[in-house]
VOPAGU-2260 file (C-alpha; in pm, 1 decimal, decimal comma):
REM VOPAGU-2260
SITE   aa  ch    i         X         Y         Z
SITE  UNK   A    0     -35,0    -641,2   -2618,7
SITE  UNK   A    1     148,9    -493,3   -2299,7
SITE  UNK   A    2     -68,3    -397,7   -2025,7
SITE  UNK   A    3      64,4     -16,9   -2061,9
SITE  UNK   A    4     -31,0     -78,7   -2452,8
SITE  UNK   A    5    -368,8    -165,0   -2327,5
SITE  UNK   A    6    -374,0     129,5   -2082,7
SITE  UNK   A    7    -246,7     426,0   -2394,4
SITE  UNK   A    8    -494,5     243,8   -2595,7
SITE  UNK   A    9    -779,3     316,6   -2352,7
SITE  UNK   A   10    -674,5     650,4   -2272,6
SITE  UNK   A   11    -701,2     718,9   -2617,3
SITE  UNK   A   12   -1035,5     579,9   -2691,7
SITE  UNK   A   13   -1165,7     783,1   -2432,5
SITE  UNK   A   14   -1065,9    1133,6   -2524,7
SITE  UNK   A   15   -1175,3    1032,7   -2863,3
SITE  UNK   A   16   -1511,2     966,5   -2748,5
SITE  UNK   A   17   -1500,9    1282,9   -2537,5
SITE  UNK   A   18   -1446,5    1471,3   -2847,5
SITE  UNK   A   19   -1715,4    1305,7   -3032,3
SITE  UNK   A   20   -1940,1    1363,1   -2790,0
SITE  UNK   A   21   -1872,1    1725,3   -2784,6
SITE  UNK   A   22   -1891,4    1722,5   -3193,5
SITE  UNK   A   23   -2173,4    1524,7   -3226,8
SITE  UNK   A   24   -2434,8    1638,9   -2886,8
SITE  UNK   A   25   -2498,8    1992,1   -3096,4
SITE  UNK   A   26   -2610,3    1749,0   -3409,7
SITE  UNK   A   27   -2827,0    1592,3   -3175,5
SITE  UNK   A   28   -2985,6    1905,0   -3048,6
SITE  UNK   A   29   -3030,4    2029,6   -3393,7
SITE  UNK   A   30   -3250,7    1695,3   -3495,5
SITE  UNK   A   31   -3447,7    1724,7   -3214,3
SITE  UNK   A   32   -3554,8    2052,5   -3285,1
SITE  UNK   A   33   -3588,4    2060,4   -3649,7
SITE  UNK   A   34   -3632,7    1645,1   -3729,4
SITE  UNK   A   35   -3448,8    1710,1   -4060,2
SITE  UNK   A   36   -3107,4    1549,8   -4080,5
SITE  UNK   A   37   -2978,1    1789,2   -4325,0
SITE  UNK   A   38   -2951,6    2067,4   -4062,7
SITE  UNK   A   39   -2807,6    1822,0   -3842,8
SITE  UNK   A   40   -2508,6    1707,4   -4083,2
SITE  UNK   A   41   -2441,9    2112,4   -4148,2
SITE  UNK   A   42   -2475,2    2144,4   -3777,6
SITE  UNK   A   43   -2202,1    1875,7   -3725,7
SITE  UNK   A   44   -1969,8    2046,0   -4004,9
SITE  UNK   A   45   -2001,5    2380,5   -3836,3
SITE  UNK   A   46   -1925,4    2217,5   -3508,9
SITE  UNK   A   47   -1597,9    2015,6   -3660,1
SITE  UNK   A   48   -1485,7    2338,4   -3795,1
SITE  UNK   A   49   -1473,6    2520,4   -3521,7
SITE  UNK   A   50   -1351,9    2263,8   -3290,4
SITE  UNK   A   51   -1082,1    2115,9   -3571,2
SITE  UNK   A   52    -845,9    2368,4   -3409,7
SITE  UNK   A   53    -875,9    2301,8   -3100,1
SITE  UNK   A   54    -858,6    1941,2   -3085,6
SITE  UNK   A   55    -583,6    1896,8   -3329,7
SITE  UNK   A   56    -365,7    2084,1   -3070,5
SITE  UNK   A   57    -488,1    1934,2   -2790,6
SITE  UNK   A   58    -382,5    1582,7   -2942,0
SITE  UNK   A   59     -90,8    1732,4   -3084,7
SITE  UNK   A   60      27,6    1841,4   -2701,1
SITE  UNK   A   61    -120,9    1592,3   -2513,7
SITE  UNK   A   62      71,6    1283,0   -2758,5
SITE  UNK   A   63     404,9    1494,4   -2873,7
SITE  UNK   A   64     479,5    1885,5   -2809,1
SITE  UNK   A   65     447,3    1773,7   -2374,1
SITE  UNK   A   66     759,6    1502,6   -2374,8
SITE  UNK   A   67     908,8    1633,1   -2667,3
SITE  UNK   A   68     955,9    2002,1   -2563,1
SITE  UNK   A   69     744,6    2092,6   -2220,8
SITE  UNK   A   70     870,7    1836,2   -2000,2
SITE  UNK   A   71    1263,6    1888,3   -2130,7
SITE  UNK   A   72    1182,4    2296,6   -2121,5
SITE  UNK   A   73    1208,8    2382,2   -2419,9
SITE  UNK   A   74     968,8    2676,9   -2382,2
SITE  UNK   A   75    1019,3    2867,2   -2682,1
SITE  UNK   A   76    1029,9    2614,9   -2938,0
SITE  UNK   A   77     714,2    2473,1   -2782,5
SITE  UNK   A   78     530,5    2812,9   -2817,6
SITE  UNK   A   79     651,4    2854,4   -3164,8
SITE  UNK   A   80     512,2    2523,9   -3258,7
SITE  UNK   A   81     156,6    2572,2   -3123,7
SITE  UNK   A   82     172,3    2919,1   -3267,7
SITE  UNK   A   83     270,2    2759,4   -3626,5
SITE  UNK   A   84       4,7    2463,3   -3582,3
SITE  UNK   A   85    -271,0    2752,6   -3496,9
SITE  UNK   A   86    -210,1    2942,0   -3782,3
SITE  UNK   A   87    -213,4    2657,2   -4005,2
SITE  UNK   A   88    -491,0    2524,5   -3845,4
SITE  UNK   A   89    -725,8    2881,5   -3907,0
SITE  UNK   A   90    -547,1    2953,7   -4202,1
SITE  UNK   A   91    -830,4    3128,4   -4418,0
SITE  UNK   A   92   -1103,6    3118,0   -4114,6
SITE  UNK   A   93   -1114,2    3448,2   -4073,7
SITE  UNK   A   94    -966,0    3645,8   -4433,3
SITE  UNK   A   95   -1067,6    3962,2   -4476,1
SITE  UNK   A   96   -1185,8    3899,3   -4769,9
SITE  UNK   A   97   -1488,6    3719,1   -4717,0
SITE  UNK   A   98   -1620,8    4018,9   -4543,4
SITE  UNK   A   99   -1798,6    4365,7   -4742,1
SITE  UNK   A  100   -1480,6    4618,2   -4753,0
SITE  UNK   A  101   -1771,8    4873,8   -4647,7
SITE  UNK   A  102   -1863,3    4650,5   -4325,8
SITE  UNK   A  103   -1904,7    4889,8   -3988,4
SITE  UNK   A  104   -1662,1    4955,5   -3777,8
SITE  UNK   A  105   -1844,5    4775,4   -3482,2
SITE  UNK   A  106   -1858,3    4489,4   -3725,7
SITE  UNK   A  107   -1466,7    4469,6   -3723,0
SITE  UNK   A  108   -1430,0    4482,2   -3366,3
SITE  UNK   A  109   -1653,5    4189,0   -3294,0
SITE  UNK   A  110   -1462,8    3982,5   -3576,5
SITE  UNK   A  111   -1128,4    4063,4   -3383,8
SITE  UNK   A  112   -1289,1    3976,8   -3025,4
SITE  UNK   A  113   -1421,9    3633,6   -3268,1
SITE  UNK   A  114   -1062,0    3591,6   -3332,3
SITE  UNK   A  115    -930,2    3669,3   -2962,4
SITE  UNK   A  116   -1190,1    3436,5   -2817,0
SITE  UNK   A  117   -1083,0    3157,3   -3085,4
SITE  UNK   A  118    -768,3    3194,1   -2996,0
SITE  UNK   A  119    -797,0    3151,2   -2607,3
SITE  UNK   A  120   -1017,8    2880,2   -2646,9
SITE  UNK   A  121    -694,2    2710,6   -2862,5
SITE  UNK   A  122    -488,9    2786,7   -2591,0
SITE  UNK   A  123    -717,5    2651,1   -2317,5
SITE  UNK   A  124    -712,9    2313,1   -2479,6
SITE  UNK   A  125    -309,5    2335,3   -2478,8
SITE  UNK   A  126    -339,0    2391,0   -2112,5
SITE  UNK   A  127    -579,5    2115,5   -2061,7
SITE  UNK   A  128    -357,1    1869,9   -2265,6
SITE  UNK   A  129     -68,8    1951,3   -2064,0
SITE  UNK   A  130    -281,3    1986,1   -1749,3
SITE  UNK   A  131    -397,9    1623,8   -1798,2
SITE  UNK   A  132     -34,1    1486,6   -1876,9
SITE  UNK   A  133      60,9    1668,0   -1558,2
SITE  UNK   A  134    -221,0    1457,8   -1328,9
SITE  UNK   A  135    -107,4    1134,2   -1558,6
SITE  UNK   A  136     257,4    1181,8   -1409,1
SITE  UNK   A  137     237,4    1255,2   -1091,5
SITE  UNK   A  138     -69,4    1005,0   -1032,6
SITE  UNK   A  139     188,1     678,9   -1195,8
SITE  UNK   A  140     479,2     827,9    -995,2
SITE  UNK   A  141     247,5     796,4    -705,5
SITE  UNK   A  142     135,3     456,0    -793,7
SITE  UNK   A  143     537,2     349,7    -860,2
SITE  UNK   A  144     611,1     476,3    -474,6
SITE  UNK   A  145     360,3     299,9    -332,3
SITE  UNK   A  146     437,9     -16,3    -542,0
SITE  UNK   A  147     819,1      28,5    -431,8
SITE  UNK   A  148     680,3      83,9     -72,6
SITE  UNK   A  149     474,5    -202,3     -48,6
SITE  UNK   A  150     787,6    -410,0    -204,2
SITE  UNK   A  151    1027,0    -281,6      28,1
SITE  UNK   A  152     772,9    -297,5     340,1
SITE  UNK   A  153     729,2    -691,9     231,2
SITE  UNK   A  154    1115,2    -731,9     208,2
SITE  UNK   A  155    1143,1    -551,9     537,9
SITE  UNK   A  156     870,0    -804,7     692,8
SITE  UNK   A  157    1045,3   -1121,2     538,8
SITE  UNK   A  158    1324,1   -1033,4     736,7
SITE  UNK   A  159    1226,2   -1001,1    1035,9
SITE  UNK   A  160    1031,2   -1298,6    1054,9
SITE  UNK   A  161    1367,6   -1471,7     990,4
SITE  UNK   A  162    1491,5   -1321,5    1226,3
SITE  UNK   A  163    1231,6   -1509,8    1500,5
SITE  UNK   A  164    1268,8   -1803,7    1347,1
SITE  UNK   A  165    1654,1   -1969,8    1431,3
SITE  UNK   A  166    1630,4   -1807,5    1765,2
SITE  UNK   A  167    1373,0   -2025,2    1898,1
SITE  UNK   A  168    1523,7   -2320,5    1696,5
SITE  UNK   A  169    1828,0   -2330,7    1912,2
SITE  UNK   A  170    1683,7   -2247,3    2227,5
SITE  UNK   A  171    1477,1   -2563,7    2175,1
SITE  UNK   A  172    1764,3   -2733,1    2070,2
SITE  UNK   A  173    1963,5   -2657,7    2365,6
SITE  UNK   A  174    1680,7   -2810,2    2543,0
SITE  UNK   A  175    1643,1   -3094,1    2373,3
SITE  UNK   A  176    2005,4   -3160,4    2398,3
SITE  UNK   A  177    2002,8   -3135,1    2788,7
SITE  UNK   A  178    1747,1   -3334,2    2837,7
SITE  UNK   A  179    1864,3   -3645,4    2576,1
SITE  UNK   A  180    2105,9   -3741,1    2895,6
SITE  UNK   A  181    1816,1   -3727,8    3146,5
SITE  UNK   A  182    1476,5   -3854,7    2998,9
SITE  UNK   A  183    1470,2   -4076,5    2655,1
SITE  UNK   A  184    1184,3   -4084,8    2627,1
SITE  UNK   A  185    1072,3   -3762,8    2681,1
SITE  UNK   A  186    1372,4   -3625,4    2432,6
SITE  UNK   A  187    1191,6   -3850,3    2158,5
SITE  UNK   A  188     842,2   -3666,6    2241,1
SITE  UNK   A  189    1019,6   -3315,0    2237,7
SITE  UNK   A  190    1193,2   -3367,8    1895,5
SITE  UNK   A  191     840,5   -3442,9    1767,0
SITE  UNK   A  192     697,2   -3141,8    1903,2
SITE  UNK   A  193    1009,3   -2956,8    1721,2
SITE  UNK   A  194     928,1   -3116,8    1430,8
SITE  UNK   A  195     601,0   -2950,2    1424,9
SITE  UNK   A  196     746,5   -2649,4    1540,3
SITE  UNK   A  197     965,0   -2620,1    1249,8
SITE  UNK   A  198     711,8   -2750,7     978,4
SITE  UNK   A  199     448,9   -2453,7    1052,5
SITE  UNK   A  200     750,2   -2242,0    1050,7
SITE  UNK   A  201     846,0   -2349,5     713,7
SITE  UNK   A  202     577,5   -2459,9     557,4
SITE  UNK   A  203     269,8   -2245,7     696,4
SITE  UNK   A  204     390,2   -1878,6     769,8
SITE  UNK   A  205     497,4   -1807,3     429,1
SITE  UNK   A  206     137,6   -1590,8     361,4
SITE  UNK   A  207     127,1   -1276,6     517,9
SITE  UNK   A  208    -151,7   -1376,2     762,7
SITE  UNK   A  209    -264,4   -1727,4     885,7
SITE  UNK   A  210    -533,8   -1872,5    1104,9
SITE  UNK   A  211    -516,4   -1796,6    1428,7
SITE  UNK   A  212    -604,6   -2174,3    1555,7
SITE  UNK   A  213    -266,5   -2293,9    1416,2
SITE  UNK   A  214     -76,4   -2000,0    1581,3
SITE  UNK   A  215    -250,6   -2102,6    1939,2
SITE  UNK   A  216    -129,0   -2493,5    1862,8
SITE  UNK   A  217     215,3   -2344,6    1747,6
SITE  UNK   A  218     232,3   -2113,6    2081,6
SITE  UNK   A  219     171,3   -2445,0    2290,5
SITE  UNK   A  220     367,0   -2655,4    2149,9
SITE  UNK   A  221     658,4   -2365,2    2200,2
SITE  UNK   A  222     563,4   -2339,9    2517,7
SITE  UNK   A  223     592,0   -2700,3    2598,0
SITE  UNK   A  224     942,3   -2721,4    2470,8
SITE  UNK   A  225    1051,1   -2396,7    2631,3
SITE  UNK   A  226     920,7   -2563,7    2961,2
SITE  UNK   A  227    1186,0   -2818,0    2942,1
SITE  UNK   A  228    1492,0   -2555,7    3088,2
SITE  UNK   A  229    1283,7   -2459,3    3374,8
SITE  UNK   A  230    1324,5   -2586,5    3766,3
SITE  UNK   A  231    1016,3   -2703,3    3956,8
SITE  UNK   A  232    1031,9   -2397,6    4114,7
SITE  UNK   A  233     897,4   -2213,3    3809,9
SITE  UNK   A  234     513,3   -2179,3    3747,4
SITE  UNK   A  235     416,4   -2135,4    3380,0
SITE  UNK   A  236      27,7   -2070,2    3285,1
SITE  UNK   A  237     -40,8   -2065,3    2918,4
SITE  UNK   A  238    -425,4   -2013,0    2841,9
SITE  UNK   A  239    -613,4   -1899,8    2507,7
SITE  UNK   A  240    -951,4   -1817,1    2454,3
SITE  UNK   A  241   -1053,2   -1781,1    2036,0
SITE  UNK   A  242   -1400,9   -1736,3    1958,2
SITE  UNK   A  243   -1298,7   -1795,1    1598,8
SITE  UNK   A  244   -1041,1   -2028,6    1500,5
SITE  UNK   A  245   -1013,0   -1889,8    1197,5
SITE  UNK   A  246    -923,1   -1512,1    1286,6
SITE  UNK   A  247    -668,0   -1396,4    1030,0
SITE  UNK   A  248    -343,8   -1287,4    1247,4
SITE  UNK   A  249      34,4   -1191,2    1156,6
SITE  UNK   A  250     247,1   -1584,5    1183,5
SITE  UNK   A  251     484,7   -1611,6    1483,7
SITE  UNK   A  252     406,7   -1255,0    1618,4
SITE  UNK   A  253     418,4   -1334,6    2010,9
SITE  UNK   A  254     682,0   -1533,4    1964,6
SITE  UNK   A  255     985,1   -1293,5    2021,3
SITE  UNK   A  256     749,2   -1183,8    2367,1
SITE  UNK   A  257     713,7   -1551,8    2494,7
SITE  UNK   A  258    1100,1   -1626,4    2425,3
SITE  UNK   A  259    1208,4   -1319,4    2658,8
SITE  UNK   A  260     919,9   -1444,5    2915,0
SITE  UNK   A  261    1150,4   -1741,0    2994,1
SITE  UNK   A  262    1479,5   -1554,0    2896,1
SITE  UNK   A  263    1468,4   -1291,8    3092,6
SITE  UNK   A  264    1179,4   -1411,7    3353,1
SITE  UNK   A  265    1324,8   -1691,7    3501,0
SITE  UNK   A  266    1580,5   -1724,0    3809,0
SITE  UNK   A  267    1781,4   -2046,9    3881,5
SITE  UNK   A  268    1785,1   -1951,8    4306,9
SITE  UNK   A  269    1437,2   -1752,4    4356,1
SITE  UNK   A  270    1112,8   -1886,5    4290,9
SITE  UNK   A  271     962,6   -1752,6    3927,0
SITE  UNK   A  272     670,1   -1702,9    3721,6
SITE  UNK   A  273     537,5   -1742,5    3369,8
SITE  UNK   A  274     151,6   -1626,4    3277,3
SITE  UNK   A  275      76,6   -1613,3    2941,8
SITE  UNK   A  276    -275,5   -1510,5    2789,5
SITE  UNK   A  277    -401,1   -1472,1    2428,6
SITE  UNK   A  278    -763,8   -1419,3    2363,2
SITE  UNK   A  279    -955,2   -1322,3    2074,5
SITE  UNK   A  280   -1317,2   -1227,2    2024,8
SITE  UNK   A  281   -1541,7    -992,9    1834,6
SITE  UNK   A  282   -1303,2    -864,5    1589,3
SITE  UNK   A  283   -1047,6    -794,0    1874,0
SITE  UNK   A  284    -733,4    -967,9    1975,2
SITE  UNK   A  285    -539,9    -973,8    2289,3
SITE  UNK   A  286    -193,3   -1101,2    2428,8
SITE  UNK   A  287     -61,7   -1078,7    2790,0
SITE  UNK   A  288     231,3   -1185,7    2906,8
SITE  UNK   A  289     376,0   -1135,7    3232,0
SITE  UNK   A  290     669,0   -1257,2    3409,3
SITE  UNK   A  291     866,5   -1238,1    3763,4
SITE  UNK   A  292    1117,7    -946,3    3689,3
SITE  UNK   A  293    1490,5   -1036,2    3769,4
SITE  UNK   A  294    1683,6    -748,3    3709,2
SITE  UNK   A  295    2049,6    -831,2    3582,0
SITE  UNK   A  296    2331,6    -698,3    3627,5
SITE  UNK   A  297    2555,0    -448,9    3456,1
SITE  UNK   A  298    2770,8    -713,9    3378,9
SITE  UNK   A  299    2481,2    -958,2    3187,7
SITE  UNK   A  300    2466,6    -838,8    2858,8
SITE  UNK   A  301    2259,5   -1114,2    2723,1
SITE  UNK   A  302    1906,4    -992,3    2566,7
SITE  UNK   A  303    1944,3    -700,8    2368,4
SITE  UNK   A  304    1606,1    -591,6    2244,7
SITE  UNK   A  305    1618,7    -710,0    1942,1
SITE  UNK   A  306    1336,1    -937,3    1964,4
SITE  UNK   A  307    1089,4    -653,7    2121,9
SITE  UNK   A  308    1203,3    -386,8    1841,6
SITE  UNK   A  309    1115,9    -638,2    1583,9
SITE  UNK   A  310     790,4    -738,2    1748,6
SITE  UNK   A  311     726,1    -340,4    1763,8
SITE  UNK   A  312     852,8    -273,7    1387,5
SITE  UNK   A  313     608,1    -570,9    1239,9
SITE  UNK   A  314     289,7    -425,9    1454,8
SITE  UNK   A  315     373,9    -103,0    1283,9
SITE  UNK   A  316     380,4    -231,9     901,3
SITE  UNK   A  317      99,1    -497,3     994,7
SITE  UNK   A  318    -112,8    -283,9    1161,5
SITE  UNK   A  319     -80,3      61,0    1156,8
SITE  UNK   A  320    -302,2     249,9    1407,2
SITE  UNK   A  321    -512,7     -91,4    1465,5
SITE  UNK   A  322    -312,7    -178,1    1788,9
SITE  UNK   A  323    -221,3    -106,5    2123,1
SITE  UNK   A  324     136,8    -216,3    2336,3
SITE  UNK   A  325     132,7    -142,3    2685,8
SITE  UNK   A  326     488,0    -280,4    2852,8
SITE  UNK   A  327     674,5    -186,0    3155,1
SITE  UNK   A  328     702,5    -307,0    3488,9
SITE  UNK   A  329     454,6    -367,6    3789,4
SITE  UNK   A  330     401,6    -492,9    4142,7
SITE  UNK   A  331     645,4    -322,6    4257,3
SITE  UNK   A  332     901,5    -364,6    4073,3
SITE  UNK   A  333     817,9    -779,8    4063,9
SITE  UNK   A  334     661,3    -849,2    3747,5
SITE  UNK   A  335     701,0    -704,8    3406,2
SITE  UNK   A  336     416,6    -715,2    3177,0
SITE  UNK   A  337     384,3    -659,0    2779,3
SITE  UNK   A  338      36,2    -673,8    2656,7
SITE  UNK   A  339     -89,3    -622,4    2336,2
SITE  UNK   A  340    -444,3    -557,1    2164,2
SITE  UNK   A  341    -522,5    -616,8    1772,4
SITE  UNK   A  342    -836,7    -482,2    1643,5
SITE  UNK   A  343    -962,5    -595,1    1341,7
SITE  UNK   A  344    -966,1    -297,2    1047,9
SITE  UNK   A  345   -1339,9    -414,6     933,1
């Protein structure tokens, strides 16, 4: 059986239960009072014939007169057929005949309000049938946009973590490749450290959040590599401070900020600076970076934005009103700064 088998199935059950409860709770009152089960069974068979009406049309509506005629307007032919089903239904409830031919007059006008009152009570369970297909709808057409949300939100994600990903693999391996005809050694160590690089990229950020231990040991080792294209006349500072290693946290988030740090924050003639900070404690989780500001000119088109956007667009599907961005520039102009705060949604 189909899970939406399962779920008619249990809708089902439960009106029918509803409705027995309804039949059978004026049985139980009538025990109670009286102990004697006859007057409860005639209890019960007043009660079903009374409410027969009624609940055959609200089954009727609710299972075929809503999608068969309702829903594709066919508003006449769906009166018609409750009005048909109502009659036959009552047919003989109320005949005249049954009643004295010399019964008062104020006797007949109570009979017709009876049969008024009957028949609104009918139509109220129409309107509840339809009523309750109408929540039914809109509550699965709500459940299919937020399924096709969530879908297209993960999709959206998935890209744009690809999108970090070969962008710091050949910036390393531009790296690595200049400095394979300066240090051998050293090239050996730094294709090791991409190796690890590339296995936590591959192999570890495929879950939608991951420990934030391996994302400090990922940042290093980044770090490291990215330190390779830098003069001595650059200063980098990388520190971390995590109070709890295993803090759940977005995979390669800071990356796209650390990459523009030594893009866009390093000068080959003027004397530049790299301070990174990530700490994390109580529930709350922070990221500075700052970096000497070089401003380019109109002619150096290189950095677009793309990796800050992206950066911006995950924070806002990760975690919607649960973080902060400042970014800008400061000392005078000298260092620009993007710092971030997480806070934890428990």
């Amino acid at each position: 059986m189909t899970k939406q088998k399962k779920k008619d199935l249990q809708i089902f059950l439960i009106q029918v239960g509803v409705w027995a409860a309804v039949i059978l709770l004026p049985m139980l009152t009538s025990w109670l009072a009286t102990r004697s089960w006859e007057y409860a069974w005639d209890t019960v068979l007043i009660t079903f014939g009374m409410l027969r009406s009624p609940m055959l049309l609200y089954f009727a509506n609710f299972y075929l007169f809503d999608s068969w005629l309702f829903q594709r307007q066919r508003y006449g032919l769906f009166a018609l057929a409750n009005l048909v089903l109502m009659l036959v239904f009552n047919l003989g409830m109320f005949s005249v005949s049954d009643y004295a031919p010399d019964m008062p007059a104020i006797a007949w006008v109570g009979m017709y309000i009876g049969m008024f009152i009957y028949f609104l009570l009918n139509c109220a369970m129409i309107a509840a049938a339809l009523a309750i297909r109408h929540f039914m709808r809109i509550r699965q057409i709500r459940q299919q946009l937020q399924e096709e949300k969530a879908r297209h939100t993960e999709a959206e994600l998935a890209w744009l973590k690809n999108q970090i990903n070969p962008h710091f693999l050949f910036n390393t391996l531009n790296n690595i490749s200049s400095l394979a005809a300066i240090d051998g050694e050293a090239t050996q160590e730094a294709i090791a450290q991409l190796s690890d690089l590339l296995r936590y990229a591959m192999y570890e950020t495929n879950k939608p959040t991951v420990p934030l231990q391996g994302e400090v040991e990922f940042m290093r080792n980044y770090i490291a590599l990215m330190k390779l294209r830098v003069s001595s006349s650059t200063v980098v500072n990388a520190q971390s401070s995590v109070s709890n290693p295993q803090f759940e946290v977005a995979p390669l988030l800071f990356i796209s900020l650390i990459e523009n740090a030594f893009k866009h924050g390093v000068s080959s003639n003027q004397p530049s600076y790299i301070i990174i900070r990530l700490e994390q404690k109580e529930g709350m989780l922070e990221f500075d970076c700052r970096n000497s500001n070089h401003p380019k000119s109109d002619a150096d088109r290189s950095g677009s934005g793309i990796g800050i956007e992206n950066t911006r667009r995950r924070l806002d599907l990760l975690y919607p009103n649960h973080y902060t961005w400042q970014l800008g520039i400061c000392d005078n102009g000298n260092t620009y700064f993007s710092h971030i705060c997480i806070h934890s949604e428990s």
